[in-house]
Residue frames as a rotation matrix with the C-alpha (Angstrom) as fourth column:
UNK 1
0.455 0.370 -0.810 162.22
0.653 0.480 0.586 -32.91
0.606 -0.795 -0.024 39.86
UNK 2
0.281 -0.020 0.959 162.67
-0.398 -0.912 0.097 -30.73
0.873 -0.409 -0.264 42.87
UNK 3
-0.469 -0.536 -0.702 164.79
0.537 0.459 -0.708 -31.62
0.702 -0.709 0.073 45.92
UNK 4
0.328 0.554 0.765 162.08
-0.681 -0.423 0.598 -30.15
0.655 -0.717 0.238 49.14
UNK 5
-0.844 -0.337 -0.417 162.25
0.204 0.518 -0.831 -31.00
0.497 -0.786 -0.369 52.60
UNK 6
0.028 0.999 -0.042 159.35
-0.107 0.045 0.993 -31.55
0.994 -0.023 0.109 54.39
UNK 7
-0.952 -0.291 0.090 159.21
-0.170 0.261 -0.950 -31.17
0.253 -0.920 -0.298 58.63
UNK 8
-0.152 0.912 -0.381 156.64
-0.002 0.386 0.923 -33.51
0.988 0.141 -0.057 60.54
UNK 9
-0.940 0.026 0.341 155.51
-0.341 -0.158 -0.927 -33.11
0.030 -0.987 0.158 64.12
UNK 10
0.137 0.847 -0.514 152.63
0.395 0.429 0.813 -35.10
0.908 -0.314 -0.276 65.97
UNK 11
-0.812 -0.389 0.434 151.84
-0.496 0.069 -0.866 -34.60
0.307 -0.919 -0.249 69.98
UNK 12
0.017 0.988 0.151 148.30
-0.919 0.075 -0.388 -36.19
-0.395 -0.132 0.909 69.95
UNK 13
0.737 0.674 -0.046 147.08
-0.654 0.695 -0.298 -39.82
-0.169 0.249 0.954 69.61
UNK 14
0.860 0.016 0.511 149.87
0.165 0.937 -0.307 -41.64
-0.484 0.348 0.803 69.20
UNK 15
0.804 -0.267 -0.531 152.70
-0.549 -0.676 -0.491 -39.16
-0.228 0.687 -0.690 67.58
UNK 16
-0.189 -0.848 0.496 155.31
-0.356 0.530 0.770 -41.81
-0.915 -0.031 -0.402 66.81
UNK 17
-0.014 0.725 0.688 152.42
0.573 0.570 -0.589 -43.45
-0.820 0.386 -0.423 65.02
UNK 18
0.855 0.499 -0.138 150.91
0.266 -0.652 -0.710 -40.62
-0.445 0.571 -0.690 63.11
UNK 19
0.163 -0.776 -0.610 155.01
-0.794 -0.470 0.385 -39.38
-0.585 0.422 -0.693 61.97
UNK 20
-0.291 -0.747 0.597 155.76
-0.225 0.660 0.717 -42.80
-0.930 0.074 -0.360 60.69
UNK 21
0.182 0.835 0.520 152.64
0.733 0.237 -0.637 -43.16
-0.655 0.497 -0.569 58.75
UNK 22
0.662 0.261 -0.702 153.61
0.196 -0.965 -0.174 -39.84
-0.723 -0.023 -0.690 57.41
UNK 23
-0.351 -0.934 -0.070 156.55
-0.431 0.094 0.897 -40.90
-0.831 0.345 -0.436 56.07
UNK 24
-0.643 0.045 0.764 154.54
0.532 0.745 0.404 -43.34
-0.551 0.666 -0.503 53.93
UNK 25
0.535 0.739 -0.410 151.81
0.319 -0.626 -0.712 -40.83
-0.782 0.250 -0.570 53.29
UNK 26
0.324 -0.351 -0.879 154.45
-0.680 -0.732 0.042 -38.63
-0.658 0.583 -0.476 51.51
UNK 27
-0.853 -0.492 0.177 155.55
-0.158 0.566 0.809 -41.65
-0.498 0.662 -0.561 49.44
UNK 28
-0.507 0.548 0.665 152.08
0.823 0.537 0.184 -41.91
-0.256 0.641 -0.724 48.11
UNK 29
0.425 0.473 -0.771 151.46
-0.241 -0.762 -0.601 -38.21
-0.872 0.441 -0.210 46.88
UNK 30
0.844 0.140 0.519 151.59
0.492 0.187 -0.850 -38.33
-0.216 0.972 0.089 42.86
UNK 31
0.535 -0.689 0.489 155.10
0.345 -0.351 -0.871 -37.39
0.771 0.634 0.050 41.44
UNK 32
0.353 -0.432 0.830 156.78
-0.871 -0.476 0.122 -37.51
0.342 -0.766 -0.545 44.62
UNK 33
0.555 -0.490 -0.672 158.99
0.605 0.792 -0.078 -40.32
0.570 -0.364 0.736 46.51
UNK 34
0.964 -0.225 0.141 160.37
-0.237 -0.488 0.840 -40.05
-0.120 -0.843 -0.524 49.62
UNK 35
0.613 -0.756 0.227 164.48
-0.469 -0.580 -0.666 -39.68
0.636 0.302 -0.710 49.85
UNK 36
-0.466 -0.645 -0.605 165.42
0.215 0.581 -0.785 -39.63
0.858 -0.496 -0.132 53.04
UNK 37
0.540 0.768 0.344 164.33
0.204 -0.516 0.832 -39.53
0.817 -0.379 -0.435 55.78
UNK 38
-0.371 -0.610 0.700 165.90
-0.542 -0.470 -0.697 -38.37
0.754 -0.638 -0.156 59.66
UNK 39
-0.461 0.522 -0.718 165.12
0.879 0.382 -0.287 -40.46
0.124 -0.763 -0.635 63.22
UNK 40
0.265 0.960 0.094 162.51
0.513 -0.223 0.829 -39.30
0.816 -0.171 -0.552 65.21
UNK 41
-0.660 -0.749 0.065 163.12
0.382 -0.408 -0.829 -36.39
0.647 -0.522 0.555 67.78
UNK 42
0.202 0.808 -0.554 161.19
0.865 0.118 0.487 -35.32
0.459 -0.578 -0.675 70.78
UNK 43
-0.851 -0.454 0.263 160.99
0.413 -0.889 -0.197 -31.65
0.323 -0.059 0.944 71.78
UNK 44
-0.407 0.746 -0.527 158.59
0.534 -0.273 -0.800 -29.17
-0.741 -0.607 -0.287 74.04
UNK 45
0.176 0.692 0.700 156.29
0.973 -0.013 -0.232 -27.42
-0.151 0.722 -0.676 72.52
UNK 46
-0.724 -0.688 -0.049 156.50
0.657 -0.710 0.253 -23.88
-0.208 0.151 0.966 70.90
UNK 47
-0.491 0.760 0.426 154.08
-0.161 -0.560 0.813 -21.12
0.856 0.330 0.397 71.32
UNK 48
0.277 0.817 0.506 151.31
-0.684 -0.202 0.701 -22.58
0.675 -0.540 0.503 73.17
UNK 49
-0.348 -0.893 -0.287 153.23
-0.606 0.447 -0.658 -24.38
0.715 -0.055 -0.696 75.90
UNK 50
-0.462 0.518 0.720 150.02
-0.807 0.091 -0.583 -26.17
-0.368 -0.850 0.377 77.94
UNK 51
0.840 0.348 -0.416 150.46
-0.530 0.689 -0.495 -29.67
0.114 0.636 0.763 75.36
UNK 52
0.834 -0.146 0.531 151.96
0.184 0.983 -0.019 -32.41
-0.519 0.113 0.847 75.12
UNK 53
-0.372 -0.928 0.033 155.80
-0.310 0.158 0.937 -33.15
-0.875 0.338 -0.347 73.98
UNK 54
0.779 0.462 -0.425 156.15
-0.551 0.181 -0.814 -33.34
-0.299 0.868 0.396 70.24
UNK 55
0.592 -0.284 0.754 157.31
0.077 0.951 0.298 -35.87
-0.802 -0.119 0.586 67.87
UNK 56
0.702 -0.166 -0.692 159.34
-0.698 -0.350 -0.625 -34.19
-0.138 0.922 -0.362 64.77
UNK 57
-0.369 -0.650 0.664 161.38
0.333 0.574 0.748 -35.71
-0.868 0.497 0.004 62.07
UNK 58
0.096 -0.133 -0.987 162.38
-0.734 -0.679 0.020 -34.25
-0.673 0.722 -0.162 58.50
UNK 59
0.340 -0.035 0.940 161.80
0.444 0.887 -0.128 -35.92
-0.829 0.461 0.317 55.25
UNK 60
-0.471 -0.763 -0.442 163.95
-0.200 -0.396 0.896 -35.59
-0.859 0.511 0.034 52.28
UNK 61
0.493 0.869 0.052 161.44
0.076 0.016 -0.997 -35.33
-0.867 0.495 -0.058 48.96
UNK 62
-0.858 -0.345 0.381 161.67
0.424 -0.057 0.904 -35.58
-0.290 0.937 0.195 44.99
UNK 63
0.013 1.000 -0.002 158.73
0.373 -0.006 -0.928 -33.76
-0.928 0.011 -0.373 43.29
UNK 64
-0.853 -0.076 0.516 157.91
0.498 -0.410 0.764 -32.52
0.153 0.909 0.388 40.11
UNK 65
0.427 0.901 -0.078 154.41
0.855 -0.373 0.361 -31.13
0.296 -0.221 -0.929 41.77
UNK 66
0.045 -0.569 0.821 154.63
0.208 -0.798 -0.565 -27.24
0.977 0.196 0.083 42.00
UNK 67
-0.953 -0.097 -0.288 155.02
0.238 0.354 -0.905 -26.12
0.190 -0.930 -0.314 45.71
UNK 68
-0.671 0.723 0.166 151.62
-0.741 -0.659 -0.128 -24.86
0.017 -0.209 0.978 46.15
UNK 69
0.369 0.486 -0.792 150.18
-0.663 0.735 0.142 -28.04
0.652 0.473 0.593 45.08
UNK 70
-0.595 -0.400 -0.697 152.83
0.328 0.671 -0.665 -29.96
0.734 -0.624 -0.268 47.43
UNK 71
-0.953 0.282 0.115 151.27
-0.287 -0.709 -0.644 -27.53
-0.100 -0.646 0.756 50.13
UNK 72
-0.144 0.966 -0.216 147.92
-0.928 -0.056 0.369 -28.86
0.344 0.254 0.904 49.13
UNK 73
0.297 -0.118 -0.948 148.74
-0.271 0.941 -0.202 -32.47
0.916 0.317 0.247 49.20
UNK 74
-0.666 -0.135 -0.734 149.95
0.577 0.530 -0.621 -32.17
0.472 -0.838 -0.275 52.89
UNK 75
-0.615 0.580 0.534 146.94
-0.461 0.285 -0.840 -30.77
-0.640 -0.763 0.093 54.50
UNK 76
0.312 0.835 -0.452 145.09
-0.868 0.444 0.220 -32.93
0.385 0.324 0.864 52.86
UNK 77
-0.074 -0.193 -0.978 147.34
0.469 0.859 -0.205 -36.40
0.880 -0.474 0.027 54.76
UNK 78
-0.830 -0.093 0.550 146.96
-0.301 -0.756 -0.581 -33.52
0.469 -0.648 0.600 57.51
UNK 79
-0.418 0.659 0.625 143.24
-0.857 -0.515 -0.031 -34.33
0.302 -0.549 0.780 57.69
UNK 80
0.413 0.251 -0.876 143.11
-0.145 0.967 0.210 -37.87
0.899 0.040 0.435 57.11
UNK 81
-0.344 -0.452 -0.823 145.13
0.433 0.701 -0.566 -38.09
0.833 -0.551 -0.045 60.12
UNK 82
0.342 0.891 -0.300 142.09
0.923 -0.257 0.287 -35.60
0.178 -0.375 -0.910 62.05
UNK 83
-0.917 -0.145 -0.370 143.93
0.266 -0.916 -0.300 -31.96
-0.296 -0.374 0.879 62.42
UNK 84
0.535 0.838 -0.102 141.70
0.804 -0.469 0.366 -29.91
0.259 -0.278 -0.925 63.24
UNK 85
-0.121 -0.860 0.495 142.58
0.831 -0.361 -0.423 -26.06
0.543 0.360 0.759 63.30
UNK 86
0.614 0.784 -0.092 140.77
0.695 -0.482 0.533 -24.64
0.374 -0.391 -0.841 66.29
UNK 87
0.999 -0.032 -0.031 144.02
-0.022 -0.961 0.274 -22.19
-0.039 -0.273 -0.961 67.04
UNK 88
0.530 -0.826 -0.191 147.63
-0.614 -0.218 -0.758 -21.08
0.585 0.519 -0.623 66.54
UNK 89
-0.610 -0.760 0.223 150.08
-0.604 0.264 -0.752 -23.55
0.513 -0.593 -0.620 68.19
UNK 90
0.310 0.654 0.690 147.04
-0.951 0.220 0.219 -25.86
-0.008 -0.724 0.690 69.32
UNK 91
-0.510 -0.642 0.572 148.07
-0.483 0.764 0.427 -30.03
-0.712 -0.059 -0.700 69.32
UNK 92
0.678 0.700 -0.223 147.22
-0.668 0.460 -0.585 -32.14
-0.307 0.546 0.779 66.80
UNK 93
0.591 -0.470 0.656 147.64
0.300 0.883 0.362 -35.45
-0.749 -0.017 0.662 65.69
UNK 94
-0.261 -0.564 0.783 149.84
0.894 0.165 0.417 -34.26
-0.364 0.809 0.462 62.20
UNK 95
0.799 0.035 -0.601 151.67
-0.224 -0.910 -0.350 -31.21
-0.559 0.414 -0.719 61.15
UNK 96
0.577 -0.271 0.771 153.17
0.786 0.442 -0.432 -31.06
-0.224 0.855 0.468 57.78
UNK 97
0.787 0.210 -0.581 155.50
0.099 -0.971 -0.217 -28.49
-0.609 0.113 -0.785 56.39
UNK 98
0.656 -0.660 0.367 157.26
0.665 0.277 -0.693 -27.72
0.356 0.699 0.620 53.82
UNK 99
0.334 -0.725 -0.602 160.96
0.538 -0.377 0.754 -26.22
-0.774 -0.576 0.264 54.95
UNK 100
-0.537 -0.505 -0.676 162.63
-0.464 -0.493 0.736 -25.98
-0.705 0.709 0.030 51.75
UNK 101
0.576 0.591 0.565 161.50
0.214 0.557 -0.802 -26.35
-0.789 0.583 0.194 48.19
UNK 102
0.292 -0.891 0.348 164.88
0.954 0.243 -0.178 -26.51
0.074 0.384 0.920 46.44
UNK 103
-0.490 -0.371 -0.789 166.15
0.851 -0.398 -0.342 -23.03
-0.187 -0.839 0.511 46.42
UNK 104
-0.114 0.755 0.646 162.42
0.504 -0.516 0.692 -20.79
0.856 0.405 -0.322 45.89
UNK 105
-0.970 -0.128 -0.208 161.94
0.239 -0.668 -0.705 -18.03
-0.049 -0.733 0.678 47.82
UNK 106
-0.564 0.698 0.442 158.64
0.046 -0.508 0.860 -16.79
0.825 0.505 0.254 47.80
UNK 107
-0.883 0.415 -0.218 155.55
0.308 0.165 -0.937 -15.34
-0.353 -0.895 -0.274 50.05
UNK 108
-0.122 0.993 -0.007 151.66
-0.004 0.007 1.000 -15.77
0.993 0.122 0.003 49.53
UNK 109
-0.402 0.138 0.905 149.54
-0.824 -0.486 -0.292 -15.88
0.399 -0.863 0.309 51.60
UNK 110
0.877 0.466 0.115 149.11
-0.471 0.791 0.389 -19.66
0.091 -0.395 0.914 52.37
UNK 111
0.869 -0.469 -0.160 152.90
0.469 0.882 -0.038 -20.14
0.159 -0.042 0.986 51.77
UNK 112
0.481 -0.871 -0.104 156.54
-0.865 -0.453 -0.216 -18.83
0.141 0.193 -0.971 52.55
UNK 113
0.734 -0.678 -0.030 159.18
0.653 0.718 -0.240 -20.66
0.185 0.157 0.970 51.35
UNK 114
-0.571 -0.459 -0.680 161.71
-0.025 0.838 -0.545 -20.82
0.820 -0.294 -0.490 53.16
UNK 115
0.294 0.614 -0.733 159.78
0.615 0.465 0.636 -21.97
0.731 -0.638 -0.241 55.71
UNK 116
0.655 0.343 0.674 159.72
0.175 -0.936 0.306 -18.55
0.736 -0.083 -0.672 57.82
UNK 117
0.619 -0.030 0.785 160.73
-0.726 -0.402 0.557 -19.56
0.299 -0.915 -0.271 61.42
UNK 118
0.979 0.062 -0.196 163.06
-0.041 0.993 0.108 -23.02
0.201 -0.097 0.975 60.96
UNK 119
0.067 -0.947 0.315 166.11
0.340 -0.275 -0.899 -21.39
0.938 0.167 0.304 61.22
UNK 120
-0.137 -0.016 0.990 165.06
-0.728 -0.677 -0.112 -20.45
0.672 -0.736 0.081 64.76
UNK 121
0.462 0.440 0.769 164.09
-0.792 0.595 0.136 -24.49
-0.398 -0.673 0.624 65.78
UNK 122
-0.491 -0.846 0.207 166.27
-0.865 0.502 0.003 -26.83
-0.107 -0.177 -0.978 66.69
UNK 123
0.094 0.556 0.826 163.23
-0.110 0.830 -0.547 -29.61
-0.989 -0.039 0.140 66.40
UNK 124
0.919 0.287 0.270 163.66
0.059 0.577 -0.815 -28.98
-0.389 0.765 0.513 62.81
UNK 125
0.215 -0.873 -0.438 167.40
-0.963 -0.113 -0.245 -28.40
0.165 0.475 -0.865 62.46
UNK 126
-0.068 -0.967 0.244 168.50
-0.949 0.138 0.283 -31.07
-0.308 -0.212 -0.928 63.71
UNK 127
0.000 0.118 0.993 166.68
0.373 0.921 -0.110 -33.65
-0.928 0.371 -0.044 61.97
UNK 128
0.999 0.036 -0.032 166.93
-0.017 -0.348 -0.937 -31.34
-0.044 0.937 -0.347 58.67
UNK 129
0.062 -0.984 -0.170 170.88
-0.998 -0.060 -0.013 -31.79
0.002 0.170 -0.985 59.28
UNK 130
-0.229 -0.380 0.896 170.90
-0.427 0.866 0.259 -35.23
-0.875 -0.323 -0.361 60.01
UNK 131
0.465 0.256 0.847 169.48
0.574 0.642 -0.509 -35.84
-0.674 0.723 0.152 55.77
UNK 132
0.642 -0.350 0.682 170.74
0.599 -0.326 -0.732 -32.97
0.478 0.878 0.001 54.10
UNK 133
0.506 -0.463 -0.728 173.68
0.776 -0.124 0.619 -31.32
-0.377 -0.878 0.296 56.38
UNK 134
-0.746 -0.618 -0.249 174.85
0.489 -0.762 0.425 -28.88
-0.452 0.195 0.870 53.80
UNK 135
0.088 0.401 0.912 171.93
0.982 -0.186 -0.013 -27.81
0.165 0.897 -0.411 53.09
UNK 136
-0.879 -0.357 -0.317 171.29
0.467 -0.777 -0.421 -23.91
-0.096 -0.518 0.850 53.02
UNK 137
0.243 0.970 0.026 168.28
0.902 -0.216 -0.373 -21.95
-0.356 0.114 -0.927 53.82
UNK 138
-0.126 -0.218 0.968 168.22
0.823 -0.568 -0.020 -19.28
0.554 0.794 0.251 51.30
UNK 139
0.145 0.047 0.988 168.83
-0.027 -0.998 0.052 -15.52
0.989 -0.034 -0.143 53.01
UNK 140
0.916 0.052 0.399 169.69
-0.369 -0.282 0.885 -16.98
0.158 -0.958 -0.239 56.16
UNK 141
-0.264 -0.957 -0.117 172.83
-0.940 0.283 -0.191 -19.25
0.216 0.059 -0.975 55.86
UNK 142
-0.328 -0.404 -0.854 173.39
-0.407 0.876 -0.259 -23.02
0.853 0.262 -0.452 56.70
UNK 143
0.356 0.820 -0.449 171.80
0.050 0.463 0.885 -25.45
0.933 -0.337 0.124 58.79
UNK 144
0.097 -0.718 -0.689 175.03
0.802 0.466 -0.373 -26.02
0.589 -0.517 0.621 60.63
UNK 145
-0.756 -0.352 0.553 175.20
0.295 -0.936 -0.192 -22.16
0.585 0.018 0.811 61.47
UNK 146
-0.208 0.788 0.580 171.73
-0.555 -0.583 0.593 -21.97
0.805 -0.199 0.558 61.98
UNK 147
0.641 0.144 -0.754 171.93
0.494 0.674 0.549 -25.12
0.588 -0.724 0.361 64.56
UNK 148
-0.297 -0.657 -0.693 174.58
0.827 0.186 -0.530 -23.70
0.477 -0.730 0.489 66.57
UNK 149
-0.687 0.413 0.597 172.29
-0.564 -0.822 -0.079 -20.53
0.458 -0.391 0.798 67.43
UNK 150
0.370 0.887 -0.277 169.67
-0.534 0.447 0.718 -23.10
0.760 -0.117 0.639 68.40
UNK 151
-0.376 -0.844 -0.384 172.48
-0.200 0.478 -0.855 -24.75
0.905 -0.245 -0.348 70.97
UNK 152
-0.946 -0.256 0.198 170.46
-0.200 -0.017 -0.980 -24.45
0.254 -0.967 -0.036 74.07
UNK 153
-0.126 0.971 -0.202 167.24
-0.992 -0.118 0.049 -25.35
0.024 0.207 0.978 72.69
UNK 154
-0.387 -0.125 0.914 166.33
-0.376 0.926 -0.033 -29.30
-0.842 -0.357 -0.405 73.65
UNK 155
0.740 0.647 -0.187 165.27
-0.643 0.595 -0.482 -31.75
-0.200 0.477 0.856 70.63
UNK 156
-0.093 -0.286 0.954 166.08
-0.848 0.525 0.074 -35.01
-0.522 -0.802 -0.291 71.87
UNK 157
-0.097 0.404 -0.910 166.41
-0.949 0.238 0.207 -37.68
0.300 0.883 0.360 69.29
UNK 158
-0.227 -0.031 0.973 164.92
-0.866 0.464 -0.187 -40.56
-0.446 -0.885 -0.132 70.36
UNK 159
0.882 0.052 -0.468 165.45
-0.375 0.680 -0.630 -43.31
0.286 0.731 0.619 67.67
């Protein structure tokens, strides 16, 4: 089994809704069970910045599913909950991602592990500290480290 974090964000329909549900989603992919999980933080958007506040919160996974396959398995609770991909940074009701997938490096072209840019967002540090606080993202250094560069960035935990 594989120790992965997993960061969720909603801003559409409901995004309390659509994260919680998520939470259970990931308890019902095959050879997986959810850990822990982190409260629910609220933060502006990134990129396109003409949407809706988002809803993020980090879940703490077991798998035995490789990551590519895990990567399959969330957009696939992705569409059940209606994303639609009409552009980079657009809203939708449920975004999955995988952060870490114990400590694999690797880059395809549908996946980089570590998760590329999380070391740069406080929406997902600080609920990725609040389950696994020591963890470390490989080649970049510790959450804790990587949260105090993120110090002036808002994500507001509202649980």
């Amino acid at each position: 089994m594989t120790l992965a974090y997993v960061g969720i964000g909603s801003n559409l329909d409901e995004p309390r809704s659509h994260v919680e549900l998520a939470f259970e989603d990931l308890g019902r992919i095959p050879d997986t069970s959810v850990v822990k999980r982190s409260s629910l933080y609220r933060s502006a958007p990134v990129g396109y910045a003409d949407q809706p506040d988002f809803v993020n919160a980090v879940a703490e996974i077991r798998t035995s599913l490789p990551a590519s396959r895990l990567l399959a398995e969330l957009k696939e609770i992705e569409a059940r909950h209606g994303r639609r991909r009409s552009f980079r940074n657009a809203p939708r009701p449920l975004d999955l991602d995988i952060l870490l997938y114990g400590e694999l490096t690797m880059t395809l072209a549908h996946l980089t592990l570590p998760h590329p840019r999380m070391h740069e967002r406080a929406f997902v540090l600080r609920p990725l500290y609040e389950v696994a606080p020591h963890a470390l993202i490989p080649g970049v250094g510790t959450v804790k480290d990587c949260m105090e560069k993120t110090a002036e960035q808002v994500a507001e935990r509202i649980e």
